[in-house]
N, CA and C atoms as a LAMMPS dump frame, in Angstrom:
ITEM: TIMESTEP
0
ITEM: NUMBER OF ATOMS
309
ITEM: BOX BOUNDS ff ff ff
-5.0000000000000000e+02 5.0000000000000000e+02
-5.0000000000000000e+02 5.0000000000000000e+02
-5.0000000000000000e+02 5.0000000000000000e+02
ITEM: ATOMS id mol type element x y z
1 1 1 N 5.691 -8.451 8.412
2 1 2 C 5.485 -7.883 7.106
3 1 3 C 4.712 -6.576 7.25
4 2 1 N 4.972 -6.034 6.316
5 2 2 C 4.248 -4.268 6.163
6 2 3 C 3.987 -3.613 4.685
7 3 1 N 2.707 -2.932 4.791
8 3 2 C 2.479 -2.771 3.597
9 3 3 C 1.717 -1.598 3.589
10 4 1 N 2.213 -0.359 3.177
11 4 2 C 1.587 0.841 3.067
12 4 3 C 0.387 1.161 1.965
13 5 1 N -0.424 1.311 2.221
14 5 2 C -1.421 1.683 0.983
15 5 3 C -2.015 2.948 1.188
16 6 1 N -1.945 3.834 0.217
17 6 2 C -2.596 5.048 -0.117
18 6 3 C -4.148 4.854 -0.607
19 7 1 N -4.887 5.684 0.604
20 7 2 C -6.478 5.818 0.98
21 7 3 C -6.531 6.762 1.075
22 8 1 N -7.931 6.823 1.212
23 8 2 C -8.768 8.013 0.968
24 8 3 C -9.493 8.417 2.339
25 9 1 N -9.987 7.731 3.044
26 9 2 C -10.451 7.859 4.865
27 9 3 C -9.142 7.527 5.641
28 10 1 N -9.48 7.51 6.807
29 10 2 C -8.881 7.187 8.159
30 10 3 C -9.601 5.953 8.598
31 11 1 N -10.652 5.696 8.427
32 11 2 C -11.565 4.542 8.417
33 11 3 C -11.188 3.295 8.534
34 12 1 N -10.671 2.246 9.509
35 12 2 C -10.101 0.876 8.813
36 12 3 C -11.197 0.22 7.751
37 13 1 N -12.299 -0.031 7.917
38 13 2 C -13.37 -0.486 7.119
39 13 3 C -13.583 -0.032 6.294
40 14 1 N -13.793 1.225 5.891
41 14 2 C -14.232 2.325 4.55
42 14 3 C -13.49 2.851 3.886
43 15 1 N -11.985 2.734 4.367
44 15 2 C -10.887 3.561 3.336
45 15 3 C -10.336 2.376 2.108
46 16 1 N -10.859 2.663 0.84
47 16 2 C -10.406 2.77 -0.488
48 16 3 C -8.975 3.288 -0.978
49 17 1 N -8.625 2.039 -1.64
50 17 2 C -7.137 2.485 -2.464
51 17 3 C -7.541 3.983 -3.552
52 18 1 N -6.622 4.655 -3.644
53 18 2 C -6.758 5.608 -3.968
54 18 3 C -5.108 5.775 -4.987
55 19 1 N -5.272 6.613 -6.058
56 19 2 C -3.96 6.853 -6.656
57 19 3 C -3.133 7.527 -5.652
58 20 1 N -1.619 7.832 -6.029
59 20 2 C -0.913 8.264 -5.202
60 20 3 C -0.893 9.8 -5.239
61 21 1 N -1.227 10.166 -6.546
62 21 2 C -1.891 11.94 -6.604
63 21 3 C -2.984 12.09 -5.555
64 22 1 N -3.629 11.313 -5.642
65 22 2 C -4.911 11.525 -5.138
66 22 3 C -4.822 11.485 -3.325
67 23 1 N -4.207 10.654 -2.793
68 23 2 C -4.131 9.886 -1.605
69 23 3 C -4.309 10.868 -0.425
70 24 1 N -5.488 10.905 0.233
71 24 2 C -5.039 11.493 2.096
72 24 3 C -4.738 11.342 2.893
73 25 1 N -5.006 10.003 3.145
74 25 2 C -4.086 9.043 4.019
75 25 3 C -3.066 8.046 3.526
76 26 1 N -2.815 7.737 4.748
77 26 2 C -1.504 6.39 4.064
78 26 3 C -2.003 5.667 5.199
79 27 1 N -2.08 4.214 4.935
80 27 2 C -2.479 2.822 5.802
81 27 3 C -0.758 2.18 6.421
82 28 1 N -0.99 2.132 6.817
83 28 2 C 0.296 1.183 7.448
84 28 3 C -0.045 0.231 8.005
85 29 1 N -0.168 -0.936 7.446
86 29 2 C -0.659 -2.161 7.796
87 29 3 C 0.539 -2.992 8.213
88 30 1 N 0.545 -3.635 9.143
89 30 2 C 1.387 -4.325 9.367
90 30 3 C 0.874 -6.255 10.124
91 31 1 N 1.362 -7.076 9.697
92 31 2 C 0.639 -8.228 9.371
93 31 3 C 1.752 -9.37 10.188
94 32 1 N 0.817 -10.354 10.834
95 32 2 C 1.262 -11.113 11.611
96 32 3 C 0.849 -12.176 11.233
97 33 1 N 1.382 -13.256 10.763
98 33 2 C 1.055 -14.677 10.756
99 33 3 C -0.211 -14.516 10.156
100 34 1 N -0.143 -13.931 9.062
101 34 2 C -1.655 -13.845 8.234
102 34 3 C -2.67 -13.015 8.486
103 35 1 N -2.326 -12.299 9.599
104 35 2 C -3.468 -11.875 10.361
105 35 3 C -2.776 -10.258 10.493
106 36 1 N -3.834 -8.757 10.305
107 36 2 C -3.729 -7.645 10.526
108 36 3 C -3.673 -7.64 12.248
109 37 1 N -2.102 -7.443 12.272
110 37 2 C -1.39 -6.963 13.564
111 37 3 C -1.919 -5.589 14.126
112 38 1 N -1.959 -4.656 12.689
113 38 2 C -2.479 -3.354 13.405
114 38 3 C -1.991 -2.556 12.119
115 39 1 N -2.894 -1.613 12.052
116 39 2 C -3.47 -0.739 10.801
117 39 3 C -4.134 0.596 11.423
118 40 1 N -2.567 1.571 11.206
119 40 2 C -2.184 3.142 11.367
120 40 3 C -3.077 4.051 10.394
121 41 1 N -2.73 5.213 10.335
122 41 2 C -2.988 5.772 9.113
123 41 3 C -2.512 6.984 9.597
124 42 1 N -2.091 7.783 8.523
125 42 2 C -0.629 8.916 8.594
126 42 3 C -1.504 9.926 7.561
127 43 1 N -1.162 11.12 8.088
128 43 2 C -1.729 11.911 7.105
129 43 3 C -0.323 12.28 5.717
130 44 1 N 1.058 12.239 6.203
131 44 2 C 2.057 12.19 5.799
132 44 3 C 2.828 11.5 6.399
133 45 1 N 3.43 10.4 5.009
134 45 2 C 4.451 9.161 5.015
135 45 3 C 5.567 9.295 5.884
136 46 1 N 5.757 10.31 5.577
137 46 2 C 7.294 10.526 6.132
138 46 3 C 7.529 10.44 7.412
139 47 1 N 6.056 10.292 7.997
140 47 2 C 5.754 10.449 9.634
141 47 3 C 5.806 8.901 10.085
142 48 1 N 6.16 7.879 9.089
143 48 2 C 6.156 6.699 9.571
144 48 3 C 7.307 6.227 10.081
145 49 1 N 7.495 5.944 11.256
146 49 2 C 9.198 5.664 11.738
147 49 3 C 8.965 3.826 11.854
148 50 1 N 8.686 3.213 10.805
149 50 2 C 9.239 2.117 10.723
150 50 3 C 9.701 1.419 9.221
151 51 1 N 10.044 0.47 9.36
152 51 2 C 10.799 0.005 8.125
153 51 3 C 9.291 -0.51 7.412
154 52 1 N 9.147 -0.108 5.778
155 52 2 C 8.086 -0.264 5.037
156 52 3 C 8.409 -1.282 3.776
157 53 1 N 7.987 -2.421 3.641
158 53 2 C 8.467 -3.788 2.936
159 53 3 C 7.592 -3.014 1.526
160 54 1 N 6.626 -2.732 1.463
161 54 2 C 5.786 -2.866 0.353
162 54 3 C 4.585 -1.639 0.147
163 55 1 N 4.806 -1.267 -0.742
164 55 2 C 3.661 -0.334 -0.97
165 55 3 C 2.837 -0.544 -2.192
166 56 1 N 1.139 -0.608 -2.142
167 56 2 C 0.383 -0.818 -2.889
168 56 3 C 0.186 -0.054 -3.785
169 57 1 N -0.21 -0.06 -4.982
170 57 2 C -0.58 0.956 -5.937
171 57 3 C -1.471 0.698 -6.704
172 58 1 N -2.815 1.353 -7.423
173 58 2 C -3.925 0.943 -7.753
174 58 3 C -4.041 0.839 -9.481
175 59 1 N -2.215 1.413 -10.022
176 59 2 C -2.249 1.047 -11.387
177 59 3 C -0.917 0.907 -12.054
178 60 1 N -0.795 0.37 -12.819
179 60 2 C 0.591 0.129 -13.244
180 60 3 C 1.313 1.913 -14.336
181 61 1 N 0.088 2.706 -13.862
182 61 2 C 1.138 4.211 -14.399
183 61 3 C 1.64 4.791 -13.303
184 62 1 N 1.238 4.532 -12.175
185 62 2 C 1.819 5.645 -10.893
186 62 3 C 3.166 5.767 -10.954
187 63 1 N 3.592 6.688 -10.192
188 63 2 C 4.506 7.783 -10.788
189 63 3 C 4.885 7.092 -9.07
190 64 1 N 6.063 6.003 -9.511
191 64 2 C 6.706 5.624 -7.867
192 64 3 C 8.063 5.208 -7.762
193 65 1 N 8.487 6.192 -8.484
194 65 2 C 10.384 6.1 -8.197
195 65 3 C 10.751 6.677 -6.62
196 66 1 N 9.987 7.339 -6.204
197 66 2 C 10.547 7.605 -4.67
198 66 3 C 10.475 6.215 -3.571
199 67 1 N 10.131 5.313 -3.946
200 67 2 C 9.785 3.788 -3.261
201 67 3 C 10.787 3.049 -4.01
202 68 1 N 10.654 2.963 -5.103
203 68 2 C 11.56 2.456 -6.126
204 68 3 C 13.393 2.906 -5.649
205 69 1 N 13.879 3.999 -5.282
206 69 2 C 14.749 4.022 -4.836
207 69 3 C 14.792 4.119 -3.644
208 70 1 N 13.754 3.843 -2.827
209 70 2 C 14.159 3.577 -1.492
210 70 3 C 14.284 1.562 -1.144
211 71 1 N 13.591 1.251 -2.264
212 71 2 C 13.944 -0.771 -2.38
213 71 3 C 12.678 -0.774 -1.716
214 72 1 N 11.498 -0.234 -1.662
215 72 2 C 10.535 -0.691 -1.268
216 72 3 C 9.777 -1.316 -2.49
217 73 1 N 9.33 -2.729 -2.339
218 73 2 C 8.82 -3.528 -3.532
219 73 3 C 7.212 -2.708 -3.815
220 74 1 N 7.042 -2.589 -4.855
221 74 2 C 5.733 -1.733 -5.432
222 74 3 C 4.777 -2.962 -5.939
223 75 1 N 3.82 -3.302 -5.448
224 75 2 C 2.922 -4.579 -6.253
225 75 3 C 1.682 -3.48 -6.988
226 76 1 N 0.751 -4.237 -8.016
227 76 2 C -0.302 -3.589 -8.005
228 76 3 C -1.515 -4.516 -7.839
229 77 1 N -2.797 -3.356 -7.399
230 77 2 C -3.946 -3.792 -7.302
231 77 3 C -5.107 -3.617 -7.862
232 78 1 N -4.996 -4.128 -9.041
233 78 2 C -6.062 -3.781 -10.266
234 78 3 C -7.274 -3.425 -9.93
235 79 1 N -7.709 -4.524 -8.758
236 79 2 C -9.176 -4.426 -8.584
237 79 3 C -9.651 -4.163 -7.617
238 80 1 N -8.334 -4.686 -6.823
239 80 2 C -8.707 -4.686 -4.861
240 80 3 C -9.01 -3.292 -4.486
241 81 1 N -10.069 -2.711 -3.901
242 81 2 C -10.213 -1.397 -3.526
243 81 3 C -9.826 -1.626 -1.961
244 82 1 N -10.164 -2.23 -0.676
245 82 2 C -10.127 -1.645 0.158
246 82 3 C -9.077 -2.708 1.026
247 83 1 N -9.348 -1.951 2.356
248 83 2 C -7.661 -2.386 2.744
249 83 3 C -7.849 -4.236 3.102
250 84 1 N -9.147 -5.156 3.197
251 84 2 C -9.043 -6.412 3.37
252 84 3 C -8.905 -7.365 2.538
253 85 1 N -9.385 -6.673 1.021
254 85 2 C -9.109 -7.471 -0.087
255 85 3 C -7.691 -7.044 -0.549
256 86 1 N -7.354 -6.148 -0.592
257 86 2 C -5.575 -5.832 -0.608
258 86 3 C -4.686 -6.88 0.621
259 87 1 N -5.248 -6.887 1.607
260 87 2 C -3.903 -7.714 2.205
261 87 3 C -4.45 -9.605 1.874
262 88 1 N -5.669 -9.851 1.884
263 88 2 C -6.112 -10.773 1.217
264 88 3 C -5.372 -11.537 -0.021
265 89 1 N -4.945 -10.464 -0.59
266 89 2 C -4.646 -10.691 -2.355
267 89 3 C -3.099 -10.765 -2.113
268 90 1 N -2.635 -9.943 -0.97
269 90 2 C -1.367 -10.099 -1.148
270 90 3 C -1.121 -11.617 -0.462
271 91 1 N -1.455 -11.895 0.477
272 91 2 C -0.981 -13.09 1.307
273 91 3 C -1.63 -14.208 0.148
274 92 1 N -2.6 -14.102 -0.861
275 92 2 C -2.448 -15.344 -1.915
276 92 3 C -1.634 -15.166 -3.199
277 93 1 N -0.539 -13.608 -2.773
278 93 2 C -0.166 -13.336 -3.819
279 93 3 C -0.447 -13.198 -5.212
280 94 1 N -1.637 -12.332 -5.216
281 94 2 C -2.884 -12.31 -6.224
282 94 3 C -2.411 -10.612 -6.627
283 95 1 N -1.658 -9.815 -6.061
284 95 2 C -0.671 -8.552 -6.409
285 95 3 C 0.301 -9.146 -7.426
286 96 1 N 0.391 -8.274 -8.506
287 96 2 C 1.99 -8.251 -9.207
288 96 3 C 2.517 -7.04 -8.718
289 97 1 N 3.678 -7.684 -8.943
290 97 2 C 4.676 -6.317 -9.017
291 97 3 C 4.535 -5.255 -10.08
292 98 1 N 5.378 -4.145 -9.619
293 98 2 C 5.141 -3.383 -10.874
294 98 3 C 6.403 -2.96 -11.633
295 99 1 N 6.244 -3.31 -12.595
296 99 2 C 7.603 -3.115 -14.072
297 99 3 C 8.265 -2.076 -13.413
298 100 1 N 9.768 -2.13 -13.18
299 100 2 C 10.824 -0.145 -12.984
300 100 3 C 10.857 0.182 -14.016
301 101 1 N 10.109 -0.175 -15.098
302 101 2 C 10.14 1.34 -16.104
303 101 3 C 9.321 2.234 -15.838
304 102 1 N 8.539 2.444 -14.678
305 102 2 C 7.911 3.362 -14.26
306 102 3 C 8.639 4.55 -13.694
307 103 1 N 9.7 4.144 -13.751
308 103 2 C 10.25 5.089 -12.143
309 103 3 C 10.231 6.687 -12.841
């Protein structure tokens, strides 16, 4: 499983979800049997050469039709700021998805 989240450091410990206007990094988390396999960070997405299941978003207005037509599932994270309570929330499935009337 894999799950990109837009942050604000390079930091694994200190980088904060961040809007997608806002974002300097991108996390690329990628998750093994529950457990963080290993957690990248990209200054630009596009630099990621692997297949991306899921990308986080910190509100249900972000502006994410470019994920949306690529079939990457968009959850959100109301509250979760940083990257352990985000994959936390996702593996108890404590993320919703987010409505495509956003796109």
């Amino acid at each position: 499983m894999s799950l990109l989240i837009p942050v604000d450091c390079s930091s694994r410990h200190e980088a904060l979800l961040t809007t997608l206007d806002t974002t300097k990094y991108w996390a690329f988390v990628e998750l093994n049997q529950g457990q963080i396999e290993r957690c990248k960070f990209y200054k630009d997405r596009n630099d990621i050469n692997a297949f991306i299941e899921t990308v986080v978003v910190q509100n249900d207005q972000e502006y994410t039709w470019q994920f949306q037509e690529e079939n990457i599932t968009v959850l959100v994270a109301p509250t979760q700021r940083s990257i352990d309570e985000i994959v936390e929330s996702y593996l108890f499935s404590e993320l919703h998805e987010l409505k495509t009337n956003n796109i």
